[in-house]
C-alpha positions in Angstrom: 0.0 0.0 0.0 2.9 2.6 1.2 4.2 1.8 -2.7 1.7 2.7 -4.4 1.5 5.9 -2.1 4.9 6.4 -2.8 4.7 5.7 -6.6 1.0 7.7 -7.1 2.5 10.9 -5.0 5.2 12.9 -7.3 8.9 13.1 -6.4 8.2 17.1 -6.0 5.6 17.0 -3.4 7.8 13.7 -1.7 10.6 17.0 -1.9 8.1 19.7 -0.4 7.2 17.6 2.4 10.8 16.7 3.5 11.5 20.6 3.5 8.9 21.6 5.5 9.5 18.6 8.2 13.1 19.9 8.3 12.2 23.6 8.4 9.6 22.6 11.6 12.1 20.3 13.1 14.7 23.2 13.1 12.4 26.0 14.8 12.0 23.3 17.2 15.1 22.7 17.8 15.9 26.7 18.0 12.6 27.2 20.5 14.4 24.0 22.9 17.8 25.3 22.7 16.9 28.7 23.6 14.5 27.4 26.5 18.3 25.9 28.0 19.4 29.6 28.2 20.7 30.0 24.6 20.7 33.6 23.2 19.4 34.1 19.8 22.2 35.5 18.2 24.6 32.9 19.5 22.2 29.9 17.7 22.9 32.6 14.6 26.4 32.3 15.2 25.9 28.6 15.3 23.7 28.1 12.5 25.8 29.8 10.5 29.4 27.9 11.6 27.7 24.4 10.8 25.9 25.9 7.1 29.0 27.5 6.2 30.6 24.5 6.4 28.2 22.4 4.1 28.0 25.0 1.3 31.6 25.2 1.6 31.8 21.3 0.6 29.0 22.1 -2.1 31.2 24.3 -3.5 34.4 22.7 -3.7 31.9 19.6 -5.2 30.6 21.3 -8.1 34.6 22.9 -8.6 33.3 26.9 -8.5 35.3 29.9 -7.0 33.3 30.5 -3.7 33.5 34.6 -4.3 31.0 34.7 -7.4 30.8 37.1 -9.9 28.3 39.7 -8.5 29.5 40.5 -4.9 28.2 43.7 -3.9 24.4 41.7 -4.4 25.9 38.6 -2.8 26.8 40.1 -0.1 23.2 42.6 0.2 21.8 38.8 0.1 23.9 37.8 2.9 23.1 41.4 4.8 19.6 40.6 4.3 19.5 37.1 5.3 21.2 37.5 8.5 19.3 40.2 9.8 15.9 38.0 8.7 17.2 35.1 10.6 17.3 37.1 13.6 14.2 38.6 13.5 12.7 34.4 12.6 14.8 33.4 15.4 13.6 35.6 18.0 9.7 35.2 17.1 10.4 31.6 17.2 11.7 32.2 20.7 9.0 33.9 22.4 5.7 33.0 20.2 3.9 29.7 19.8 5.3 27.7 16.5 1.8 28.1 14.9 2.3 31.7 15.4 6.0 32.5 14.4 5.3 30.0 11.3 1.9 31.6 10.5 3.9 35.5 10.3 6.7 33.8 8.5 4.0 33.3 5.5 2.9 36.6 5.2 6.1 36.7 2.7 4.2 36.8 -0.4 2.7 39.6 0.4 5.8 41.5 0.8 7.4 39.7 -2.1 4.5 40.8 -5.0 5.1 44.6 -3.5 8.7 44.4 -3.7 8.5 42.5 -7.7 6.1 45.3 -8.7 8.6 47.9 -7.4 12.1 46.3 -8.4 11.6 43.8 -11.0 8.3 45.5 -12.5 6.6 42.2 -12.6 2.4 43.1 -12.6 1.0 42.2 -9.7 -2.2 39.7 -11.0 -5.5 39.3 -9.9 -4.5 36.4 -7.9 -1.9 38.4 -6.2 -4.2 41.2 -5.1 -6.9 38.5 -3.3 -4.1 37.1 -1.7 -2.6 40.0 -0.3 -5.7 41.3 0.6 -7.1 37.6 2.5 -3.4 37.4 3.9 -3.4 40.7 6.0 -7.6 40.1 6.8 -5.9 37.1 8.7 -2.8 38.8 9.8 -5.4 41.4 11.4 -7.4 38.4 13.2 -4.0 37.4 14.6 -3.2 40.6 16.5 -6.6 40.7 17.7 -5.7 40.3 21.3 -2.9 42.4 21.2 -5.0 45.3 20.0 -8.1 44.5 22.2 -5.3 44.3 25.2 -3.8 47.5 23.9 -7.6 49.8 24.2 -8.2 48.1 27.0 -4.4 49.4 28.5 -5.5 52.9 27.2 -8.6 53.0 29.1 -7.0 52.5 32.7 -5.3 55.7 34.9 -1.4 55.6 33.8 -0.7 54.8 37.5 -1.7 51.6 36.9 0.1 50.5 33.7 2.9 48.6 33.9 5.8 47.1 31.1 4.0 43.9 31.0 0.7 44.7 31.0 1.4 47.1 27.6 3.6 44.6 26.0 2.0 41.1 26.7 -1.4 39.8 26.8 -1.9 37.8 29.5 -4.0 35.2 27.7 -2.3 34.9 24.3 1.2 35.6 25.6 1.9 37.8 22.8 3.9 40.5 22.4 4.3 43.2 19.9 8.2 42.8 19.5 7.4 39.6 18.9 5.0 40.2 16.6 6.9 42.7 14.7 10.1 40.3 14.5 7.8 37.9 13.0 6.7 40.5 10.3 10.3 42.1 9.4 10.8 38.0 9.1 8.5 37.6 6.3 9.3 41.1 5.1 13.5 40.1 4.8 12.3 36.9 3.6 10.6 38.6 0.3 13.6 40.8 0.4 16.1 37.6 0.1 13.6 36.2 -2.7 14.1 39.2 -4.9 17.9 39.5 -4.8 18.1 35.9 -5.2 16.3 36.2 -8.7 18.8 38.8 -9.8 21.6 37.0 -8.7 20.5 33.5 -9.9 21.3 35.3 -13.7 24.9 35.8 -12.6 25.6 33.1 -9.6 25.5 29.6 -9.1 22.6 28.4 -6.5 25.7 27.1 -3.8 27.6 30.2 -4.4 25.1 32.4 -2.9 23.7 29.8 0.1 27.2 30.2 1.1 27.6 34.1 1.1 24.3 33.8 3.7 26.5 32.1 6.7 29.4 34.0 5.3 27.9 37.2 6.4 25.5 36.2 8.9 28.3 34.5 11.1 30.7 37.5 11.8 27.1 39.8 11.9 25.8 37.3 14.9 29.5 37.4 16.5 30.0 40.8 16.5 26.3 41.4 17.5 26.3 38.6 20.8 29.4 40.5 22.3 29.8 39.7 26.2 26.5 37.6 26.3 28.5 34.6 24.5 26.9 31.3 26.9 29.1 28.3 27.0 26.8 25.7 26.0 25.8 22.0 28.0 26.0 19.0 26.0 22.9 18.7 25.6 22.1 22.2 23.9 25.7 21.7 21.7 23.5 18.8 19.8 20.3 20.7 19.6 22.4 23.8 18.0 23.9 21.1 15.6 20.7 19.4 14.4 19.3 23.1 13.8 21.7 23.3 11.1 21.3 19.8 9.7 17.5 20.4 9.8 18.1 23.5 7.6 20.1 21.8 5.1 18.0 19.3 5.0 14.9 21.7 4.8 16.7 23.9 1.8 17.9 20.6 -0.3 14.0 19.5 0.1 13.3 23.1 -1.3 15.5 22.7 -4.0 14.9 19.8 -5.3 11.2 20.2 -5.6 12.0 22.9 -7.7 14.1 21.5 -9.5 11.8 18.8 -10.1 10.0 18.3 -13.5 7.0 18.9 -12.3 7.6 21.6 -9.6 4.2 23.2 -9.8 2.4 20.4 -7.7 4.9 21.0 -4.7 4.6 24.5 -4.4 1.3 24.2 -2.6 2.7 21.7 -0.4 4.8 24.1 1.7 2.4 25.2 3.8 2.1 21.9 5.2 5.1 23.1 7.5 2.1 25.3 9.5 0.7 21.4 10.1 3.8 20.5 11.1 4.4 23.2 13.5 1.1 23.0 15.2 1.9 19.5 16.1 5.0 19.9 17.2 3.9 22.8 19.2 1.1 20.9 20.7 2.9 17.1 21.2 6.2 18.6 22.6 5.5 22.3 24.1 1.8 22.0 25.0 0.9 25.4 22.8 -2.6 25.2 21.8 -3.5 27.9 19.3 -6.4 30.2 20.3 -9.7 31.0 18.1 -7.7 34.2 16.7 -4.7 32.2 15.7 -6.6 29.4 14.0 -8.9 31.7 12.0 -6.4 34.3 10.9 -4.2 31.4 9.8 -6.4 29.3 8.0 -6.9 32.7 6.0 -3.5 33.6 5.4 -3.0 29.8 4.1 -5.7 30.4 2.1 -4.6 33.5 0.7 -1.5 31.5 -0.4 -3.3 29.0 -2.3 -5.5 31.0 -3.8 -2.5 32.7 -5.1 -0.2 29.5 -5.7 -3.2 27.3 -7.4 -4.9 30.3 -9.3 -1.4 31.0 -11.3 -1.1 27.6 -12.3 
């Protein structure tokens, strides 16, 4: 029965669904690691040592010069993607997995703004509904932050405190946490366009590798004094969330490099599933009413947008 599963199911989607296992293991692995006293910048730092390391062996494989051809845009990419990891990294850290995932695929969104403006590509009908159905759900999210916010405005100021403007009680959300999220999927878009300039110049391993290359003196120089010498336990968590993310970006790739790469493409926001899952089975986060409805709209703002193209 699994064969004819495996055989009826194309390679692509097979491809898809690897990445986004790997992508969910590794914000896992970055949420448990953290929870051991971690910072966020040193996972950076340490994400960064263990990819730099594999696309450095990519490289030398396929026989290329690892400095590429275009380098100021290489290295924007690498500016860009370090900076988006952080923000990923720390909503990851202090939201649900639902959540942080959720924000993370608000990216399209950002990304038809950003190809209308730089690469003049007309944003379609398609487009438009999902942008619009995307921030309708993005909107639902917040919800409790903004309720939590009027309510904060309506009380004397003697009585406000820190916590009481930043974090709802109930949801456990706060707005920097929100906002990392959203510069997340806004760098994200970011990364996407530079990457379509530079794959007409660069090979695809030449610029995976300037993102650690710049990201790991970036995460270094950022973590200063607050370096945390790390227990056995959290050294093999830091090194699985690097072997997840290969193994989430060689999923990527290959499902679209597959023949038949427009059946996956709807399949990557199975890693929300994913996330929920882990999030429930292993850290007890249940998403609220908000959460559920705002994402199921921002999914199916991506479809809409992913199926309607085809």
């Amino acid at each position: 029965m699994f064969t004819t599963i495996k055989n009826s199911v194309p390679m692509s989607v097979w491809y898809m669904l690897l990445s986004a296992l790997g992508f969910s293991l590794m914000s896992a692995c970055v949420k448990e690691v953290s929870s051991l006293g971690i910072p966020v910048l040193e996972i950076v730092a340490a994400r960064a040592i263990v990819s730099l390391i594999l696309s450095y062996a990519d490289i030398k494989r396929k026989q290329l010069t690892v400095w590429g051809n275009n380098k100021p845009l290489l290295l924007a990419r690498g500016l860009v993607g370090a900076f988006t990891l952080i923000f990923v990294y720390y909503s990851v850290t202090t939201l649900p997995l639902a959540e942080a995932t959720l924000l993370q695929y608000l990216h399209p969104v950002f990304t038809a703004i950003l190809a209308l403006l730089f690469l003049k590509e007309v944003i379609q009908r398609s487009t438009m509904a999902c942008i619009v159905i995307s921030l309708l759900g993005l909107f639902i999210i917040i919800q409790p932050n903004m309720q939590l916010t009027m309510q904060a405005n309506e009380l004397p100021l003697d009585t406000l405190s820190v916590d009481t403007l930043l974090v709802d009680s109930t949801s456990k959300y706060s707005w920097l946490s929100i906002g990392a999220g959203i510069l997340g999927a806004l760098g994200s878009a970011v990364a996407y366009v530079l990457v379509k300039k530079l794959t007409k110049t660069d090979d695809s391993s030449v610029i995976i590798f300037y993102f650690p290359l710049v990201a790991l003196p970036i995460s270094v120089l950022l973590l200063g004094d607050d370096f945390v010498v790390p227990s056995l336990t959290a050294v093999g968590l830091l090194i699985l969330v690097g072997i997840f993310t290969q193994v989430g970006q060689v999923g990527l790739t290959k499902a679209f490099n597959s023949s038949d790469a427009n059946k996956a493409s709807a399949y990557a926001y199975v890693q929300i599933i994913f996330s929920v899952a882990i999030g429930w089975a292993y850290f007890g986060e249940v998403p609220i009413l908000t959460t559920i409805i705002g994402g199921s709209l921002i999914m199916i703002g991506a479809l809409i947008n992913v199926l309607w193209k085809r």
